[in-house]
Residue, then its C-alpha position, 0 to 999 in steps of 0.5 A: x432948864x425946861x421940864x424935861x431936861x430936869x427929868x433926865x437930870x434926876x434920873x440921870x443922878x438917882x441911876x448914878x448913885x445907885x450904880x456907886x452903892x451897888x459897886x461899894x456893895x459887889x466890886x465883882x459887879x464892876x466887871x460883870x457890868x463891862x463885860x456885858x457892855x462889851x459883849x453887847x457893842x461887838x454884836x452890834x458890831x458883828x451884826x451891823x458887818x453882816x448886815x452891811x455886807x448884804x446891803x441892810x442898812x440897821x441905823x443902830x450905831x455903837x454909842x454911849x445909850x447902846x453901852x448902857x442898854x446892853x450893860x444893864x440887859x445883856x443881849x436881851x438890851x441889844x435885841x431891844x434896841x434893834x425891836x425899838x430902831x426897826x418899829x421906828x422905820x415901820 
């Protein structure tokens, strides 16, 4: 393993654990956090749609990283994700 993928690994393992003990403390904190991810991945969905059909291209797609953007930060998160993706192409 090279240095960087023992970095993930550890940050990877410290946020998991802290998610465990978060939801032994507020169970209701289970569905708050899906609830969020769901509503994150639809307006990407939604948006990208609209974009789409104005002939945008976004190349934000719905994955696993953008569930836990918008898990975590909500729609700020998703409104993140399209700042971080369209300084990419600048």
């Amino acid at each position: 393993m090279n240095q960087n993928q023992i970095i993930i690994l550890l940050s990877t393992a410290a946020l998991a654990i802290y998610l465990i003990s978060y939801i032994r403390k507020r169970p209701a904190a289970l569905l708050s956090f899906l609830g969020r991810g769901a509503a994150g991945l639809s307006y990407i969905y939604l948006f990208n749609s609209f974009c789409i059909a104005r002939g945008i291209a976004t190349h934000l797609g719905i994955n696993l990283i953008t569930f836990g953007l918008s898990a975590f930060l909500g729609i700020p998160g998703v409104l993140l994700a399209y700042g971080v993706n369209l300084l990419r192409f600048l």
